[in-house]
Structures are given as structure tokens and as C-alpha cells.
C-alpha positions in Angstrom: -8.7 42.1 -115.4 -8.4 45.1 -112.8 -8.1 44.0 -109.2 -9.8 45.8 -106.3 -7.0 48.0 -104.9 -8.6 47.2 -100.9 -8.3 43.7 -102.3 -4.7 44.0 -103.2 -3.9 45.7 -99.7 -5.2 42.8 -98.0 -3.5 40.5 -99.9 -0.2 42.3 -99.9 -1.0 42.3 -96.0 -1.4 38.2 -95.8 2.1 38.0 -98.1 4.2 40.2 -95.0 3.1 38.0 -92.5 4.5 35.1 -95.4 0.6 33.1 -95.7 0.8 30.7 -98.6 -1.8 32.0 -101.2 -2.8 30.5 -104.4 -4.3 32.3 -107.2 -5.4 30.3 -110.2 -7.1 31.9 -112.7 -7.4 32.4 -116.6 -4.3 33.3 -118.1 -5.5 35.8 -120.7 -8.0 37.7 -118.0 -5.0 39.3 -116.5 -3.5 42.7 -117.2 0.2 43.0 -117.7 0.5 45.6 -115.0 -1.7 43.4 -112.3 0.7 40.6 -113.2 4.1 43.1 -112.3 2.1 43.5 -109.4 1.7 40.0 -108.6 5.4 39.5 -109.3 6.5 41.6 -105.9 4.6 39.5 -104.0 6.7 36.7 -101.9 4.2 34.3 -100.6 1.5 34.7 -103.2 1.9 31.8 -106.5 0.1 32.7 -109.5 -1.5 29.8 -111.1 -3.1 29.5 -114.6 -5.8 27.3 -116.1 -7.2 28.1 -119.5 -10.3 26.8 -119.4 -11.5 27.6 -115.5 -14.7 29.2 -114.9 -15.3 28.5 -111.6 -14.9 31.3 -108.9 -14.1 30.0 -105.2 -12.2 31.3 -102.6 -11.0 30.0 -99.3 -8.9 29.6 -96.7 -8.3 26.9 -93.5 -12.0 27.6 -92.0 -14.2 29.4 -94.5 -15.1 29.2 -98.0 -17.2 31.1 -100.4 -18.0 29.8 -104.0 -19.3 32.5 -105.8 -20.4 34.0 -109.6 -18.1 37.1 -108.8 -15.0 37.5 -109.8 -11.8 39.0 -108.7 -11.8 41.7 -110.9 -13.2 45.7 -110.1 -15.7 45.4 -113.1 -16.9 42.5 -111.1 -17.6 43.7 -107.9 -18.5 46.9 -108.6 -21.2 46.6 -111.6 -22.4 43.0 -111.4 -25.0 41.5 -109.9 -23.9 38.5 -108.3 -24.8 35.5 -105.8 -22.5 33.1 -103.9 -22.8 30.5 -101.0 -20.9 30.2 -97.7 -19.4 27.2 -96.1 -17.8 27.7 -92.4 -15.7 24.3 -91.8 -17.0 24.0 -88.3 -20.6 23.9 -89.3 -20.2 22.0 -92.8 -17.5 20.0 -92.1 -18.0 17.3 -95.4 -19.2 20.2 -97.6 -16.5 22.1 -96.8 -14.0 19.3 -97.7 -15.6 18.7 -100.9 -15.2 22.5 -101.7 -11.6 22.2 -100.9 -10.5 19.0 -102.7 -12.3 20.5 -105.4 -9.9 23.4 -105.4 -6.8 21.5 -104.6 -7.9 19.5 -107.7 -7.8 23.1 -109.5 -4.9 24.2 -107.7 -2.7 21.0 -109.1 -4.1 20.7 -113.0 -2.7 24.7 -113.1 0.9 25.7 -114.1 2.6 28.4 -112.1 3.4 31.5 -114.0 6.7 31.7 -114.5 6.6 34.9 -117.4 7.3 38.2 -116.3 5.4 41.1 -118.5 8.1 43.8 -118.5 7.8 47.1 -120.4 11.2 47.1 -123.3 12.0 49.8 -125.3 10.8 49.8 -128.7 14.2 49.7 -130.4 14.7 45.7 -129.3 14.7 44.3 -133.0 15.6 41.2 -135.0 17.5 41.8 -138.0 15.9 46.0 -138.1 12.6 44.5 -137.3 10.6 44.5 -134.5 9.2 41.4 -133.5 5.4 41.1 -133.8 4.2 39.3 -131.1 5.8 40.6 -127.9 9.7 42.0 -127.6 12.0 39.2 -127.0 12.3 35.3 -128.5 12.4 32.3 -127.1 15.2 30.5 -127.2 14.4 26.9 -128.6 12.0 28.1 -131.8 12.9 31.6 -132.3 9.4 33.1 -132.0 8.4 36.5 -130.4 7.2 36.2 -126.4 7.5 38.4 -123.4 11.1 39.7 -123.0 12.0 38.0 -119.5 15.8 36.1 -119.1 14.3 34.0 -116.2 11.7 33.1 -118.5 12.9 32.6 -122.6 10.6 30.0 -123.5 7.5 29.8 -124.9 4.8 28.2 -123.8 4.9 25.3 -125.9 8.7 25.2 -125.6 8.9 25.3 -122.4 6.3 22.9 -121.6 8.7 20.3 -123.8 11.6 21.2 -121.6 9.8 20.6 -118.1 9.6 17.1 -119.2 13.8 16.7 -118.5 14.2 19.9 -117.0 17.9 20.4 -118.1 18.4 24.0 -117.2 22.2 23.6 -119.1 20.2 22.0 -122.3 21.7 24.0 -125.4 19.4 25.6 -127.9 19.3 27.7 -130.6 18.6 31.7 -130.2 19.1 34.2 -127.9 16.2 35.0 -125.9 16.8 39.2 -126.6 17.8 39.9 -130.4 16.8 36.3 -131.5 20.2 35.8 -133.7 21.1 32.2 -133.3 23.3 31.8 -130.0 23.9 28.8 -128.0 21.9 29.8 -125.5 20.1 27.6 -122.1 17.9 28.7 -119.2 20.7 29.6 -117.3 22.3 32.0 -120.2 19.7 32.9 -122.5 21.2 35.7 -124.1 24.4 36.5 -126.6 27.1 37.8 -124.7 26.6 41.8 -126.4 23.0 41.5 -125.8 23.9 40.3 -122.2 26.3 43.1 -121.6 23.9 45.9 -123.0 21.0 44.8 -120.8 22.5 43.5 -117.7 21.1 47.2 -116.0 18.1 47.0 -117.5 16.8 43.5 -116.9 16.9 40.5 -114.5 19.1 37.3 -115.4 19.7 34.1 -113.8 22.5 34.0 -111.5 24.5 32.1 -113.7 24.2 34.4 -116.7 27.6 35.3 -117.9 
């Protein structure tokens, strides 16, 4: 998923002037350079739900629900058909529209990964991992190399249930040897050290 660049300026516009915005969308539709650029953006949450088709977009008076997407591709080659709802006009429309999307808005889970180009020598025991270049720290398998963010999905969802951010587990999140590691400091100490100038840790990272 490529997004408009006018679209982007508009949106990186709205973030300045700090307007909450909400993007929910299907996690595997986004690039990992479109979600970098979603990461420098202050105001601006980034949502995922796998299974959403639906394309809507709106704000405190207006609303548009739509078969286009957000993506170039979309908008550019597409044929594509939408409605228009102004609050003023269709007031109870216009609230089903938007209870629909605050529905949306709350069965999502914010995106909390980071997709960060690593250099290729990050291994496990001389191998590179298959699956992405770092591991989380509860199971051991390959993810996204991100210190704010060493879980897995599935792992992390299991800790948001006690949220324990000092909870010890059992690898750390960048050469995947066994470490007691946490969210706070999800790395060995060497691995720490080496990549300290390279990538972002939690503030309470040794």
C-alpha cells in the first residue's frame, strides 16, 4: 500500500496543528516504508484490523463512505463510487456513520511495531533469522527488530492481559540467546552496548 504523497502532506499538515487522527486499516496492506512514515507522525495512531474491508473517512462535520482506498493504485487507476454525508444536513445518518467507525476504531489494536531497516549480519547462533531480524522475547521466534516493541503478536497480546512491563522472560529481543530480558530491557547487555547508536530503547534500558 502506497499512499498519495498530496495525501500524506495534508495529513502531516493536520498532525502540526496536533488533530487527533485515526487510521485503521489492514495490517498486511501497508508498506514498511509508509509505516516509518507513519511512525514520525505525533497526532496520527495507526490502528489495525485484519479482517476490515470497509473504507470510510471522516471528521467532526463530514463523512464520505466510499469503495476507494487510501492507497495511489486506488485513486489513480480505479473506478470507484462513494456517498457523502454533511452532519448538518443528515444529522442521524451521519451518527450512524460515525458510531459505526468508533465501533471500528475500538475492535482495532494500535500498532505498536516499528519496521526498521537492520544490517544483514544480525544472526542467531551464525544464522540469520528467517522471518524478520530480531526475536521476541517471550518465544524466541523471528519479528521486526524494534526494542520498544520485542514481542510478537501472539506474545504480546498474552502480556497486555497483566501488562507487567518488569515481567521476566526468556530471550533477548536482538541475538535471541536466552537473557532475562522484559519490555523495559529487552536486550543482553553486549547486544545492548553494540546497538545503543543504532536503535531506539526504552528509557529504562540499561
Amino acid at each position: 500500500m502506497r499512499i498519495n504523497d498530496r495525501l500524506k502532506q495534508s495529513i502531516e499538515d493536520k498532525d502540526r496543528l496536533k488533530i487527533d487522527i485515526r487510521v485503521v486499516y489492514r495490517k498486511d496492506d501497508l508498506r514498511p516504508d509508509e509505516h516509518n512514515w507513519f511512525e514520525t507522525l505525533r497526532s496520527t495512531r495507526l490502528k489495525f484490523l485484519p479482517d476490515l474491508h470497509a473504507k470510510c473517512y471522516l471528521n467532526e462535520k463530514e463523512a464520505i463512505v466510499t469503495s476507494m482506498n487510501l492507497y495511489e493504485h486506488s485513486q489513480v487507476h480505479n473506478h470507484e463510487m462513494g456517498i457523502y454525508v454533511n452532519r448538518e444536513e443528515d444529522a442521524a445518518l451521519y451518527k450512524d456513520i460515525y458510531e459505526e467507525a468508533k465501533r471500528l476504531d475500538r475492535s482495532s489494536d494500535e500498532v505498536k511495531i516499528s519496521v526498521l531497516k537492520v544490517p544483514k549480519d544480525t544472526e542467531k547462533n551464525g544464522k540469520l533469522p528467517t522471518n524478520g531480524s530480531g526475536f521476541c522475547i517471550r518465544c524466541g521466534d523471528a519479528i521486526k527488530l524494534n526494542p520498544t516493541a520485542p514481542y510478537c503478536k501472539k506474545c504480546y497480546s498474552a502480556w497486555k492481559k497483566y501488562e507487567n512491563a518488569e515481567y521476566e522472560e526468556k530471550h533477548c529481543h536482538i541475538c535471541g540467546k536466552p537473557n532475562k530480558s522484559m519490555l523495559t530491557k529487552p536486550s543482553c547487555y553486549d547486544c545492548y552496548k553494540a546497538k545503543k547508536g543504532v536503535l531506539e530503547f526504552p528509557l529504562s534500558a540499561p
